[in-house]
C-alpha positions in Angstrom: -29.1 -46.7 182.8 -28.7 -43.1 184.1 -31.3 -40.7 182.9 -30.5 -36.9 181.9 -32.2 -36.4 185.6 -30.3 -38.3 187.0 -26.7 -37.5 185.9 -28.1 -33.6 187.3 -28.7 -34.7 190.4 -25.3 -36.6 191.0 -24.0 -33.5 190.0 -25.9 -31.1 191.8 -24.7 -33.6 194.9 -20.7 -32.8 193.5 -21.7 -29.2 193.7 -23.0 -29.3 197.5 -20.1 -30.6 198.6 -17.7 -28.3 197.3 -19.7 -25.4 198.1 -19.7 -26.7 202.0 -16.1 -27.3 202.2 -14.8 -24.0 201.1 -16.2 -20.8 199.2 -16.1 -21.3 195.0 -15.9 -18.7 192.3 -17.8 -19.6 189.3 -14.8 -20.0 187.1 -13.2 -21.9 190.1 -16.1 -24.3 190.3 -16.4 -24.8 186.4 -12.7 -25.8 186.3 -13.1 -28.5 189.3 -16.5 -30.0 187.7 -15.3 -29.7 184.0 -18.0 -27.7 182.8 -18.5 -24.4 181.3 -19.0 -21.3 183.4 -22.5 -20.6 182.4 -23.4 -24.3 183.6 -22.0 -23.8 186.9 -23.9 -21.0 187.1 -27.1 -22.4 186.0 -26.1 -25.2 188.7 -25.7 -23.0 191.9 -28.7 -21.6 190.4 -30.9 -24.5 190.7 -29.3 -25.0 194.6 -31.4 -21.9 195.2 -34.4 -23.4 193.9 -34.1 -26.4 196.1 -33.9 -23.5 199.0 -30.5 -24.3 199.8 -28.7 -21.4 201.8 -26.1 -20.3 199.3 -24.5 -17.2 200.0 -21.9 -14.9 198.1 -19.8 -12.3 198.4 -18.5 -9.3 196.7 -16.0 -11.2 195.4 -18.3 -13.3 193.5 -17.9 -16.3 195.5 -20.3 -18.9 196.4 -20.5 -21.6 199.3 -23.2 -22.7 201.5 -23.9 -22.0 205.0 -22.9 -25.2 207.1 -25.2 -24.0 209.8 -28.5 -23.4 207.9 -27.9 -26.6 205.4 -30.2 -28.9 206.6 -28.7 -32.6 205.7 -31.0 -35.5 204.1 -31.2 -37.8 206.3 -33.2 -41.1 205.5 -34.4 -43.3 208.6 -36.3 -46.2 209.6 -38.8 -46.7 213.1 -36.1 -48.4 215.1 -33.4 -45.9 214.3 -35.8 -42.9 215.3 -36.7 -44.7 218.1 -32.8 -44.8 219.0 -33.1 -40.9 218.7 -35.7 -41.0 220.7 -34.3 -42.7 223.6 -31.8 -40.3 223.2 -33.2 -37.5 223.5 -34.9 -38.5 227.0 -32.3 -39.7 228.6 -31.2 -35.9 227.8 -34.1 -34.2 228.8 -33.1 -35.9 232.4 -29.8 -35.8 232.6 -29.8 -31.9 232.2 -31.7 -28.3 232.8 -30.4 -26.6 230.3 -32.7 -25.7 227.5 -32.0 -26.5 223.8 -33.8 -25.4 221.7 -31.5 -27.3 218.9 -32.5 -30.6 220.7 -36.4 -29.9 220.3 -36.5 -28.9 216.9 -34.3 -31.3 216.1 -37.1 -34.3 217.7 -39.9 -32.3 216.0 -38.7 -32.8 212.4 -38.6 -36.7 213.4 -42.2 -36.5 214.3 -43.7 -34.9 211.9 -41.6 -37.1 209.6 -42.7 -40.5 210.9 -46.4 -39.0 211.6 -48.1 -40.6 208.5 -46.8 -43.8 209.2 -46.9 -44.5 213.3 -49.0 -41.5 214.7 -48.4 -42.3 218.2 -45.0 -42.7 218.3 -45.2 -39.1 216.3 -47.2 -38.1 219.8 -44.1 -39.3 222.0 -41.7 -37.7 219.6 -43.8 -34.5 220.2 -44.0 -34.9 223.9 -40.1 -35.4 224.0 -39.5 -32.3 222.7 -42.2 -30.2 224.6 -40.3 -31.5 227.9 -37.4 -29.9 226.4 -38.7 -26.8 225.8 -40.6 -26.6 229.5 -40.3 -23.4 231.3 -38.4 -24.4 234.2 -35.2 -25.4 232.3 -32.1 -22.9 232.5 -32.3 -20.9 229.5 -28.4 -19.6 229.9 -28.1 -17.3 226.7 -24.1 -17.6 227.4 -24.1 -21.4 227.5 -26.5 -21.5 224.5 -24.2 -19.3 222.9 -21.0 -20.9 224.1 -22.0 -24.7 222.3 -23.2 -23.0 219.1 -19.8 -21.3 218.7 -17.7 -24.6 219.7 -20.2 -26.8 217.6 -19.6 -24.4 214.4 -15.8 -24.5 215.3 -15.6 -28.1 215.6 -17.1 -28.9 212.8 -14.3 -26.8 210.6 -11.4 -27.9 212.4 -11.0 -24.1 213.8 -8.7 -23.2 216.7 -11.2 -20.7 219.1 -10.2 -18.8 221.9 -12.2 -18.7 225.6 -12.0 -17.3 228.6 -12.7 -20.0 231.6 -13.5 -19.2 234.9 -11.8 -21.4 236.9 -13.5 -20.0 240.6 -15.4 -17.1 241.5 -13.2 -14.1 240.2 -10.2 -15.9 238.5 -10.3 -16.5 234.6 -8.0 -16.9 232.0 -7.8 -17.2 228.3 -6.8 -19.7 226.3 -6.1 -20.6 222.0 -7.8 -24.1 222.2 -8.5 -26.5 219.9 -11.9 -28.6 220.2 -11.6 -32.7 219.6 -14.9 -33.5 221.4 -17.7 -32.1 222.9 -19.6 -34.9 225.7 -22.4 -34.2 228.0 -22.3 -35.3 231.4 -25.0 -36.3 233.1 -23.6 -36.0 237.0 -22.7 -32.2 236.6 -26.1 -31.4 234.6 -23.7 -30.3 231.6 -21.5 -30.7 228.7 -18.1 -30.4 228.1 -15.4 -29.9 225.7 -12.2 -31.9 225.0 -9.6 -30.7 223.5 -6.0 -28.9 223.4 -4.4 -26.0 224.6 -2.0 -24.4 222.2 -1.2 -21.5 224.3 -0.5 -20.0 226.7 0.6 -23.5 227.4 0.5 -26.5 225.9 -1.7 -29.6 226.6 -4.8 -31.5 226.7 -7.9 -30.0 228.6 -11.5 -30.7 229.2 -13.5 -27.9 229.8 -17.0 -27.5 231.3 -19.3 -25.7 229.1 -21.0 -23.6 231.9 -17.7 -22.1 233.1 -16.7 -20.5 229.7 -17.6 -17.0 229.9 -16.6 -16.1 226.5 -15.4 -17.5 223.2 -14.8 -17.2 219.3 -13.5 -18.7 216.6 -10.2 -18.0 214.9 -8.7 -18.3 211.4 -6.6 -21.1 211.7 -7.2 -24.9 211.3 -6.1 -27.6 213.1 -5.3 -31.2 212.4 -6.4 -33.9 215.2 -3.2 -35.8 216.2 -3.0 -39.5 214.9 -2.9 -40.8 218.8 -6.4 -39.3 219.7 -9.1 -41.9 219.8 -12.2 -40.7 220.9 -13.5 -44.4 222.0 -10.4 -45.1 223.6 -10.0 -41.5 225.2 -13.5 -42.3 226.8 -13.0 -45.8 227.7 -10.0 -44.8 230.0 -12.6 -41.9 232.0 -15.1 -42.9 234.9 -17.0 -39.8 233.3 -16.0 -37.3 230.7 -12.1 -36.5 232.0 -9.4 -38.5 230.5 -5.4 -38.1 230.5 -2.3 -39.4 229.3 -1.1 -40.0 232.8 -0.8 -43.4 234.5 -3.7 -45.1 234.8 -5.5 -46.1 238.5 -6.9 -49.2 239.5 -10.1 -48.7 241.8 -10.8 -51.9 244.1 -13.8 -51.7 246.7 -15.5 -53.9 248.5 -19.2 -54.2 248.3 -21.7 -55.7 251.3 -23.9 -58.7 250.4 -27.2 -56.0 251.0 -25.8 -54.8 247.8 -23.5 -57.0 245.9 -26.3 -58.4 243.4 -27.7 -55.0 242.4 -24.1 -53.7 241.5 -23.1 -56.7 239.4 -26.3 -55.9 237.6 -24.8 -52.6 235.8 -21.5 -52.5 234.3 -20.3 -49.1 235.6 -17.2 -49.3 233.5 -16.4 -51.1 230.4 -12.8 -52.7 232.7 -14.5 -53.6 235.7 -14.5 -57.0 236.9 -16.5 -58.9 239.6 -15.2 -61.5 242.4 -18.1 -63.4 244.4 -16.6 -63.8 248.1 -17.7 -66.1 250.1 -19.4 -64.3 252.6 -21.7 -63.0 249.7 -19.5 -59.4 249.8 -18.6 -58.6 246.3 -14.8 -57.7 245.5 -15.4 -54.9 242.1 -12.7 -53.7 240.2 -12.1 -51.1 237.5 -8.9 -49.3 236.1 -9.8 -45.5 235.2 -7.8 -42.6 234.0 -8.6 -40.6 237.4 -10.7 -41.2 240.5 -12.2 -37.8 241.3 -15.4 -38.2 239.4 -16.3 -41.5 240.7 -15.9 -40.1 244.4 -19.6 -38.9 244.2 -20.8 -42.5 243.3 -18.7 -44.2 246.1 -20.0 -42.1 248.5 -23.5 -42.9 247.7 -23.1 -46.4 248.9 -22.6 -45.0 252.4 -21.9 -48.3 254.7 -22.3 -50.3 251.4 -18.8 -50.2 250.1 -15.2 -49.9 251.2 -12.1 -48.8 249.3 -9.6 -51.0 249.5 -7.0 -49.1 246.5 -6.0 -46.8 246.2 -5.1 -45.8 249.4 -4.8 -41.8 248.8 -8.6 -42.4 248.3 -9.1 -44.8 250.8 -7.7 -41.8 253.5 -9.4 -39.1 251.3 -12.8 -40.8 251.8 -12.0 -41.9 255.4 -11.0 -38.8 256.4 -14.5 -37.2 254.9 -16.2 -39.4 257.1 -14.7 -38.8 260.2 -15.9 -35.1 259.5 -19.5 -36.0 258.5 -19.8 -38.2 261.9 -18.7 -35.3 264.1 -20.8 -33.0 261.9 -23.8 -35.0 263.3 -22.3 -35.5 266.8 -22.4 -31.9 267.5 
């Protein structure tokens, strides 16, 4: 049986989520709940009590700000320990500070303190690595992934300016679908579409925008975006609608066993040959951002397809030996 208390709450809850999907008038907010005025009033009231950032305006609206709101969020040890994992695997994969990342581990520690007081220390210890002093506190990136988070999460069309290389930028009306870190380039990117001055999917690099802002008009993501299959399709964080490539190298026995140990790619596949090499396989959207990880294998691999990468690498060789020679 619901209690007077209860029924308040669920609607308190009602009012939240109106108030963070668009700005209400009091009148306008009384005629979507069903109640009088005065109540919905006494309602956005008691939102202030709980210290929930409502804000108005001269026009006597009423909404809440999406970026102060801080969400309930209920979870158990495992879950935070998920988070945590997370959270290191960031603090190495890049050196940009965020300060959003720390606070964000903080509130999970002192949250789980009372009940497991040294994972609470880890917790703390992640976040302290975040915050160290030698990490790239770029005001302009910091500033660039606040203004594409808040425009991402309303469905906002921005515009940015992208350096391209030294000297050469140019501006773009964009619309944001994902934003991915990367671990090999130390950064994070955007994914998204240009609406103009062309017209087309684009992933940007977050370090490269110089400026950006958000603009008036919403956007709908298309029906035939899929983030999971978007990703699956990418050796990292770049994906296309273009034909797809199929990678095949050829590993040396020194090294066959410790490649089949990590799946690389969710479409790879493995041959044993008999002379213990390894015959790997995968099918991505694009090779350039796998070139890195081939050329770490040195003497270890060879590209057999395709063979525009088989010359490109070839050729880079060729170059490094008479680098050496000389």
């Amino acid at each position: 049986m619901f209690t007077r208390d209860t029924r308040k709450f669920a609607r308190l809850g009602q009012v939240i989520a109106l108030l963070l999907e668009r700005p209400f008038t009091k009148a306008e907010l009384a005629r979507r709940l069903g109640v009088s005025r005065a109540t919905a009033g006494r309602w956005i009231g008691d939102l202030d009590g709980l210290e929930i950032p409502v804000s108005s305006d001269d026009e006597k609206r009423f909404w809440i700000d999406r970026e102060s709101y801080e969400m309930p969020l209920l979870l158990n040890i495992n879950e935070c320990m998920a988070i945590h994992l997370a959270m290191r695997l960031l603090a190495l994969c890049t050196d940009r500070h965020n300060p959003n990342a720390a606070s964000a581990v903080r509130k999970i520690a002192y949250a789980i303190g009372k009940i497991a007081p040294l994972f609470e220390q880890n917790l703390l210890a992640s976040a302290a690595i975040l915050d160290e002093d030698w990490r790239n506190r770029d005001a302009g990136y910091s500033e660039v992934l606040l203004v594409l988070t808040s425009a991402w999460a309303q469905n906002l069309q921005v515009s940015l300016t992208y350096e391209k290389s030294v000297g050469s930028s140019r501006t773009y009306i964009f619309e944001p679908y994902l934003l991915e870190p990367y671990a090999a380039g130390k950064s994070a990117y955007v994914m998204g579409r240009i609406v103009k001055p062309e017209f087309g999917e684009r992933t940007f690099n977050l370090s490269r925008i110089r400026h950006v802002e958000i603009l008036t008009k919403k956007y709908i993501l298309p029906t035939d975006f899929n983030v999971r299959v978007s990703m699956q399709q990418a050796w990292g964080i770049w994906y296309g609608k273009g034909k797809e490539v199929e990678v095949v190298l050829k590993f040396s026995p020194q090294v066959a066993q410790r490649v089949k140990e990590t799946i690389w790619h969710f479409s790879q596949r493995c041959e044993d040959l008999d002379n213990g090499e390894l015959l790997w396989r995968v099918t991505v959207a694009e090779t350039l951002e796998m070139q890195n990880w081939v050329r770490g294998w040195g003497r270890d691999v060879m590209v057999l397809e395709p063979i525009e990468l088989r010359e490109k690498l070839a050729a880079e060789f060729r170059q490094l030996a008479q680098m050496y020679e000389n």
